[in-house]
Chimera marker file (.cmm) of the C-alpha trace (Angstrom):
<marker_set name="trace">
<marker id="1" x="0.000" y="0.000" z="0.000" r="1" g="1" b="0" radius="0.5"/>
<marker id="2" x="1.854" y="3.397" z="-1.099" r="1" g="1" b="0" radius="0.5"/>
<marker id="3" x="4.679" y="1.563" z="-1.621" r="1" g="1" b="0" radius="0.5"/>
<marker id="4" x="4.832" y="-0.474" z="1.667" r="1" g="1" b="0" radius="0.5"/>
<marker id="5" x="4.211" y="-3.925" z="3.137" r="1" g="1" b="0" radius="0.5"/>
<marker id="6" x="0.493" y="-4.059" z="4.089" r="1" g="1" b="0" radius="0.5"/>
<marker id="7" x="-0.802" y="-6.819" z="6.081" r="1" g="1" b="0" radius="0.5"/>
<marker id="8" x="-4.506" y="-7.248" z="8.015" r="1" g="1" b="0" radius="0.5"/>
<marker id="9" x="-6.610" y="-9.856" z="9.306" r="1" g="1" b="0" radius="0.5"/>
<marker id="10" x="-10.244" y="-9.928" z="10.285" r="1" g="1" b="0" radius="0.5"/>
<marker id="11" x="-12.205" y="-12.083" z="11.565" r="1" g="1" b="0" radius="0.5"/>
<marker id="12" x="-16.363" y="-12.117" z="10.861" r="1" g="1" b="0" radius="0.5"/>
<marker id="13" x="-19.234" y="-14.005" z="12.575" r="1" g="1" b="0" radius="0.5"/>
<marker id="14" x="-22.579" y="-14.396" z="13.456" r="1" g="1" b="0" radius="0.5"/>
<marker id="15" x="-23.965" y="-13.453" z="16.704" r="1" g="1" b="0" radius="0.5"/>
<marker id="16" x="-27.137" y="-15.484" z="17.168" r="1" g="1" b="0" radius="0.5"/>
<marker id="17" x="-28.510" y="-13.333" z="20.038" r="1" g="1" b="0" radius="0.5"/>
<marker id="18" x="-28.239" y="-9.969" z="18.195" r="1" g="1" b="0" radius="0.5"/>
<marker id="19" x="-28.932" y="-11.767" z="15.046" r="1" g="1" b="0" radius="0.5"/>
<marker id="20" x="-26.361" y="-9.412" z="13.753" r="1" g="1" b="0" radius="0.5"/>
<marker id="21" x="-22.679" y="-10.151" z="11.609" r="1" g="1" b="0" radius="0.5"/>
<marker id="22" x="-19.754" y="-9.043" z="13.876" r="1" g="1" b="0" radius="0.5"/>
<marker id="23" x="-16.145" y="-8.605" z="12.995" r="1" g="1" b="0" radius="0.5"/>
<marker id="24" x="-12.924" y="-7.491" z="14.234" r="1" g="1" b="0" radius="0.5"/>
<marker id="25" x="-9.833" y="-6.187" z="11.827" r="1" g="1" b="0" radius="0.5"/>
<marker id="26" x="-6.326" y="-5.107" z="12.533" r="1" g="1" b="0" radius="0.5"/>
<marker id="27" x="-3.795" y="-4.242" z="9.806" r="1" g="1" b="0" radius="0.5"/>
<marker id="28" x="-0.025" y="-2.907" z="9.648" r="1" g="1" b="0" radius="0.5"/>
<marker id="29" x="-1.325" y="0.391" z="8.421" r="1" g="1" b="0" radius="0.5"/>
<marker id="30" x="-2.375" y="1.943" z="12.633" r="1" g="1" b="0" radius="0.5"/>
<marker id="31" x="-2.786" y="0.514" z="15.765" r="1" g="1" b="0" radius="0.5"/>
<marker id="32" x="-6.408" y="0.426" z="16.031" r="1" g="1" b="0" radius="0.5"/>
<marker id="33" x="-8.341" y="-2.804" z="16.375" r="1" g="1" b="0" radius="0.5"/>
<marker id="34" x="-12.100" y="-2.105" z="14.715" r="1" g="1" b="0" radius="0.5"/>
<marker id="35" x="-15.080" y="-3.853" z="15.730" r="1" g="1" b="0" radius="0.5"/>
<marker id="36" x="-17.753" y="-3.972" z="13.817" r="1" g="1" b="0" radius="0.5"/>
<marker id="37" x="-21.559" y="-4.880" z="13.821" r="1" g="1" b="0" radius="0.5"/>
<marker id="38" x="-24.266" y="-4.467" z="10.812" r="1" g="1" b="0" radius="0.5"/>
<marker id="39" x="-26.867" y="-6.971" z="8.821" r="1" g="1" b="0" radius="0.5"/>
<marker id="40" x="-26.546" y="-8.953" z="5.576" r="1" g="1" b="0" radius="0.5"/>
<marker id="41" x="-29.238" y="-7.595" z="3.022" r="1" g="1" b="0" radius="0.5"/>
<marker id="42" x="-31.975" y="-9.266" z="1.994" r="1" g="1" b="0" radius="0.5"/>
<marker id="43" x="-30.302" y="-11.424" z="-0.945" r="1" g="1" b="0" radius="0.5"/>
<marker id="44" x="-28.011" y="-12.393" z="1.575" r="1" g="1" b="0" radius="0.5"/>
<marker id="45" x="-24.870" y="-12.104" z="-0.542" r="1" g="1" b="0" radius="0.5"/>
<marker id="46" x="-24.068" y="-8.692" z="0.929" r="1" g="1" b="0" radius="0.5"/>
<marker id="47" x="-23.190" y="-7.833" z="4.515" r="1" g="1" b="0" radius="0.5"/>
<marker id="48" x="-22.981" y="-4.120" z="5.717" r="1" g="1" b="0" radius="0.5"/>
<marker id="49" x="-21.221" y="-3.560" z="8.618" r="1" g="1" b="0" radius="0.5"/>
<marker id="50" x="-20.233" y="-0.304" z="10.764" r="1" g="1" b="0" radius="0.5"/>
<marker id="51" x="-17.626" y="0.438" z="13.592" r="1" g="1" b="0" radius="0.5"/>
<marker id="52" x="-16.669" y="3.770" z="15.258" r="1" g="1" b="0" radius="0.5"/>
<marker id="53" x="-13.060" y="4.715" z="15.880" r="1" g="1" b="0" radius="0.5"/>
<marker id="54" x="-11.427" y="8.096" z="17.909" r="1" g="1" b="0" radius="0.5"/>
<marker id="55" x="-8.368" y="8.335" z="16.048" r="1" g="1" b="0" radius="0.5"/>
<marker id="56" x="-6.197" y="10.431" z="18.064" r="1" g="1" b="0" radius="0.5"/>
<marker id="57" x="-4.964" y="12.728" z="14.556" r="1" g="1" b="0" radius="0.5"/>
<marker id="58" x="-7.805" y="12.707" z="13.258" r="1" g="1" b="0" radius="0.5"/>
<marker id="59" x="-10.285" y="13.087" z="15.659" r="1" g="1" b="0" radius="0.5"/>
<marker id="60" x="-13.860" y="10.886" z="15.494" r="1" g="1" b="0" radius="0.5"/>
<marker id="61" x="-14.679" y="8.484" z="12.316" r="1" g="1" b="0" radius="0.5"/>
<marker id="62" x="-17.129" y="6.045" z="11.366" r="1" g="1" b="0" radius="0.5"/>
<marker id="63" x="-16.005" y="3.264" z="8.973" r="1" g="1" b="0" radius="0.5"/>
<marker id="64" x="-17.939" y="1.127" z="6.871" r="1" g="1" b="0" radius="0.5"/>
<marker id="65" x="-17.773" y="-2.213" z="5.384" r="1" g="1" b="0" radius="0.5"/>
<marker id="66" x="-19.223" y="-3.965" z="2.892" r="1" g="1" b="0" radius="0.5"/>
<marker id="67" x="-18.649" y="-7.836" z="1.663" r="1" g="1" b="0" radius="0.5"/>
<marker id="68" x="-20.470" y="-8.950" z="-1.081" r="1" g="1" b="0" radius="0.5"/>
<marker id="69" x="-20.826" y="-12.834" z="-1.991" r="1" g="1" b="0" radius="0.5"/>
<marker id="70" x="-20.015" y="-13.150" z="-5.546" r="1" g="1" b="0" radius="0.5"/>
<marker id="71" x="-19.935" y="-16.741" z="-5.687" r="1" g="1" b="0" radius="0.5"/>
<marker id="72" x="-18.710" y="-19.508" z="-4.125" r="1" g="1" b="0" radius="0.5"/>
<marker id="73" x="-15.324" y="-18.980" z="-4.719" r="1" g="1" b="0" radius="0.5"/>
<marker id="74" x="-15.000" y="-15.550" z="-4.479" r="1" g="1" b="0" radius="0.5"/>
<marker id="75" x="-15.764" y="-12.694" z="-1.873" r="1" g="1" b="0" radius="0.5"/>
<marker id="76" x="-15.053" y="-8.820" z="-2.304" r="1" g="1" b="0" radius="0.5"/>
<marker id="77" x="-14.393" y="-6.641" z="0.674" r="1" g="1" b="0" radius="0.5"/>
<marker id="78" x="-14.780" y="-2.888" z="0.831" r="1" g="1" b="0" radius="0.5"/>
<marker id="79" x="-13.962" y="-0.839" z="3.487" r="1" g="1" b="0" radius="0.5"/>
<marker id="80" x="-14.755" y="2.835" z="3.860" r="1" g="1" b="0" radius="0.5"/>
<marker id="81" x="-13.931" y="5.675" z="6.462" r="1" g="1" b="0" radius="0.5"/>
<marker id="82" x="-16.046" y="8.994" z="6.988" r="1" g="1" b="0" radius="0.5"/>
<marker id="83" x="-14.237" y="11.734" z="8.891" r="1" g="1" b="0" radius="0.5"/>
<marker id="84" x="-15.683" y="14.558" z="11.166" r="1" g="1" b="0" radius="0.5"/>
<marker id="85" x="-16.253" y="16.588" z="7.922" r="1" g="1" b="0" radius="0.5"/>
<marker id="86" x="-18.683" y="13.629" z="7.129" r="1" g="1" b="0" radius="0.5"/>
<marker id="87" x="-16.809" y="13.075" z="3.831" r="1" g="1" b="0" radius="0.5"/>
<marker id="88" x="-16.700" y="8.936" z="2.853" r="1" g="1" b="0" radius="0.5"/>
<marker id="89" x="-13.834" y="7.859" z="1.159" r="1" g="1" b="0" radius="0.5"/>
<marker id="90" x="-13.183" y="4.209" z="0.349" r="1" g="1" b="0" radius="0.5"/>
<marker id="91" x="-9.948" y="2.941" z="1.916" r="1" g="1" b="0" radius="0.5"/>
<marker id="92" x="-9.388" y="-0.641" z="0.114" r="1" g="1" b="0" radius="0.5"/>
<marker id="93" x="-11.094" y="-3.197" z="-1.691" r="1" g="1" b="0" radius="0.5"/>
<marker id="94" x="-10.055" y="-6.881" z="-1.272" r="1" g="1" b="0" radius="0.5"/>
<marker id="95" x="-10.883" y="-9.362" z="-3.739" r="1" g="1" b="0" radius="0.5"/>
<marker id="96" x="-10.826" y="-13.121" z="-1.874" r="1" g="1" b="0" radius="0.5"/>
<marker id="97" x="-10.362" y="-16.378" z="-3.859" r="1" g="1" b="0" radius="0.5"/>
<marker id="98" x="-11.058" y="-19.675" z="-2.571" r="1" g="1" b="0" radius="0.5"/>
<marker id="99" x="-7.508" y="-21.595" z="-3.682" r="1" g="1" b="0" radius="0.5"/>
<marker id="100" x="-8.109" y="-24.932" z="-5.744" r="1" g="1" b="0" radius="0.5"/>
<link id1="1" id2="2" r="1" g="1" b="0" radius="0.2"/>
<link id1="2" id2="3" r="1" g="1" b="0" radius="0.2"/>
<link id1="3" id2="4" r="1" g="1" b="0" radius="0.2"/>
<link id1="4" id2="5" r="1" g="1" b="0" radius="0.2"/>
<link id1="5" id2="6" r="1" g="1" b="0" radius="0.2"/>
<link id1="6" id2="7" r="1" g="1" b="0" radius="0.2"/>
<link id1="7" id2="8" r="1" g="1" b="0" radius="0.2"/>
<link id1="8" id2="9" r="1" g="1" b="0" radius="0.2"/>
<link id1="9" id2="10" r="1" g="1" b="0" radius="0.2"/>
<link id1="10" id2="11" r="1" g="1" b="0" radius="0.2"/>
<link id1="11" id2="12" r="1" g="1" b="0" radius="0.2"/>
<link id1="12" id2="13" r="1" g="1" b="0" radius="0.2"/>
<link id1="13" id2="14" r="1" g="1" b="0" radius="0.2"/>
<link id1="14" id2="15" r="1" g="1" b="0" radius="0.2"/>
<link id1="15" id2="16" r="1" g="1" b="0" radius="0.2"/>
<link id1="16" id2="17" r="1" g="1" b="0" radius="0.2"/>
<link id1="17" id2="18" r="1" g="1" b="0" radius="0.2"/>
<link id1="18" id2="19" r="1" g="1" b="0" radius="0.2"/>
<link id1="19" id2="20" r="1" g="1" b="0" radius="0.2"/>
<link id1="20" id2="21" r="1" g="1" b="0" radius="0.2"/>
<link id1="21" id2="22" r="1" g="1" b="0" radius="0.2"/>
<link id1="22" id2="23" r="1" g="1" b="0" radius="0.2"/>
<link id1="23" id2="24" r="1" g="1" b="0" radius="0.2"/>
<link id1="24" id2="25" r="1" g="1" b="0" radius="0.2"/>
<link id1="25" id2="26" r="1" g="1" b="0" radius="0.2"/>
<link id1="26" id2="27" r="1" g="1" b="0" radius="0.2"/>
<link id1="27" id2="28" r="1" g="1" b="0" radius="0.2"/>
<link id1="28" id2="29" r="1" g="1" b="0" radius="0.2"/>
<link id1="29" id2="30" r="1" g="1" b="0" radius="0.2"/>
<link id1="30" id2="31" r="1" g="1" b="0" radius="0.2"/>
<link id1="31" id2="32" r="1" g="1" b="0" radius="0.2"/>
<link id1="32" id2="33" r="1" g="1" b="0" radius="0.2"/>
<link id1="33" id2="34" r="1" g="1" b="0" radius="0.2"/>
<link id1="34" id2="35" r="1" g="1" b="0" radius="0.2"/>
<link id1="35" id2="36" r="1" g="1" b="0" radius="0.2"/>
<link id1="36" id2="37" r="1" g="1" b="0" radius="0.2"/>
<link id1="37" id2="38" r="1" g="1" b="0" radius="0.2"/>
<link id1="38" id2="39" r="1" g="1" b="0" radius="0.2"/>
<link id1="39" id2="40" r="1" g="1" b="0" radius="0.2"/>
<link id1="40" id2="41" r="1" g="1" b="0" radius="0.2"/>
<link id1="41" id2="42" r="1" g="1" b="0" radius="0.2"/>
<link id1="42" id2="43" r="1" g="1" b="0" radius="0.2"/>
<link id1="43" id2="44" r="1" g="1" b="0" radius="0.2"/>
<link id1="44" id2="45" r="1" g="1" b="0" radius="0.2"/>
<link id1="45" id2="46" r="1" g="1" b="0" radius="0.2"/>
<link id1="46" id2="47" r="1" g="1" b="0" radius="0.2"/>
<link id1="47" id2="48" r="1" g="1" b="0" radius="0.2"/>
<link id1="48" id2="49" r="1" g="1" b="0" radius="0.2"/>
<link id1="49" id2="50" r="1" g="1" b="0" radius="0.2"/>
<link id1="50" id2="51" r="1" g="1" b="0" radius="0.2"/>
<link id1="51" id2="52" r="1" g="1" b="0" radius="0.2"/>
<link id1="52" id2="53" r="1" g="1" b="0" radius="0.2"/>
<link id1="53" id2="54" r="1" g="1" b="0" radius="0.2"/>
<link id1="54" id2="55" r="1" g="1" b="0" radius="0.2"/>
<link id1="55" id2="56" r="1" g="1" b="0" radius="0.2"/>
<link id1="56" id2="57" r="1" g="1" b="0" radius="0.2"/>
<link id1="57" id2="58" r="1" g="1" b="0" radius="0.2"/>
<link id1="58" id2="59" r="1" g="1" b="0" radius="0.2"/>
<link id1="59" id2="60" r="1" g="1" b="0" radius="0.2"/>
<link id1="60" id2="61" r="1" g="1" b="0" radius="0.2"/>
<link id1="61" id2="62" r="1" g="1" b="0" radius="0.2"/>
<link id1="62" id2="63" r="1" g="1" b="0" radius="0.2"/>
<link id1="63" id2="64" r="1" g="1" b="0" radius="0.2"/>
<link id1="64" id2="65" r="1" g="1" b="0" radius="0.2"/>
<link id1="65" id2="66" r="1" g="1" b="0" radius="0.2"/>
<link id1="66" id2="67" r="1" g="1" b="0" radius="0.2"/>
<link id1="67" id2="68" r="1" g="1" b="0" radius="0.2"/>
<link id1="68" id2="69" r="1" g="1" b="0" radius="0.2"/>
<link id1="69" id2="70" r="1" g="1" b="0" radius="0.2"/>
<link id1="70" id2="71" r="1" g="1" b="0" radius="0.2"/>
<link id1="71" id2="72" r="1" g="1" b="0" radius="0.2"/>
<link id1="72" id2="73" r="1" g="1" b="0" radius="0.2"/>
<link id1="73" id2="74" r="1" g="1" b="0" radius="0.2"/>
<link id1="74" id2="75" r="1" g="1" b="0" radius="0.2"/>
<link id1="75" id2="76" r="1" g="1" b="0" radius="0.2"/>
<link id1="76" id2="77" r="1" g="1" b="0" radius="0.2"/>
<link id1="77" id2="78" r="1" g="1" b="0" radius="0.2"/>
<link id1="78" id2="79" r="1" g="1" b="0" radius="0.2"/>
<link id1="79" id2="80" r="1" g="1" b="0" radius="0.2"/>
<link id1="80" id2="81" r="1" g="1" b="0" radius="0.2"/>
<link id1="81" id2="82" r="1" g="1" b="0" radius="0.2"/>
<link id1="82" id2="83" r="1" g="1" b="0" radius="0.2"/>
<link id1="83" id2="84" r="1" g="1" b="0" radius="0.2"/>
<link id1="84" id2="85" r="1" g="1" b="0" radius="0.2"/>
<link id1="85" id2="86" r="1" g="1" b="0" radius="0.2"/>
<link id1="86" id2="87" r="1" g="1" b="0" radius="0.2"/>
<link id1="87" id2="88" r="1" g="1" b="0" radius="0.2"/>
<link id1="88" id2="89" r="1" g="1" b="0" radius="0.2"/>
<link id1="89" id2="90" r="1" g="1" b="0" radius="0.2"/>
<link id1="90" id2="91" r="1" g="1" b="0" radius="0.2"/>
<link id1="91" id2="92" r="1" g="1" b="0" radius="0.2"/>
<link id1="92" id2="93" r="1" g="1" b="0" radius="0.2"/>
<link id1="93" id2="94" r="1" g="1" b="0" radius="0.2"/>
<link id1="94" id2="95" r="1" g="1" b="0" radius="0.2"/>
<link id1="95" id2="96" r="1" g="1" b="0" radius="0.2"/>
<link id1="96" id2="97" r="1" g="1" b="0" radius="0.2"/>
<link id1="97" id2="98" r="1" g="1" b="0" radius="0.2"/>
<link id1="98" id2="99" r="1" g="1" b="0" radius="0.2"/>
<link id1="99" id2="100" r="1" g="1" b="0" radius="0.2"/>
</marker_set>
């Protein structure tokens, strides 16, 4: 990412007493670990998720993610952040493939 080593991980599941999709994700781009909660739509190949962070530069932000289910093999994940100005601005997109 810009030139350096990115790495994350994230972790997603579903919380049968909220009936909601939870997920946690860390990367090796700030030292924030995001939780966040939200609902699959009602095809049930997209899940839309939100967490709240208080970066310490930047102040408060809300970020946004979004997996779609595009088939069996293959997921894409989009994460977005919206700052206090209430601007979104998509930070990455992650294309998954299941490995034959």
């Amino acid at each position: 990412m810009m030139g350096s080593p990115f790495t994350g991980i994230g972790m997603t599941g579903y919380d049968n007493h909220t009936h909601k999709y939870v997920s946690t994700w860390v990367d090796s781009m700030g030292t924030a670990v995001l939780y966040f909660e939200g609902t699959a739509g009602a095809d049930g190949k997209t899940i839309t998720q939100e967490a709240r962070y208080d970066d310490p530069i930047k102040g408060p932000m809300k970020w946004r993610s979004v997996t779609r289910v595009v088939d069996d093999n293959t997921h894409v994940f989009e994460m977005y952040v919206t700052d206090k100005s209430g601007k979104e601005e998509k930070m990455m997109e992650i294309t998954y493939t299941r490995k034959r």
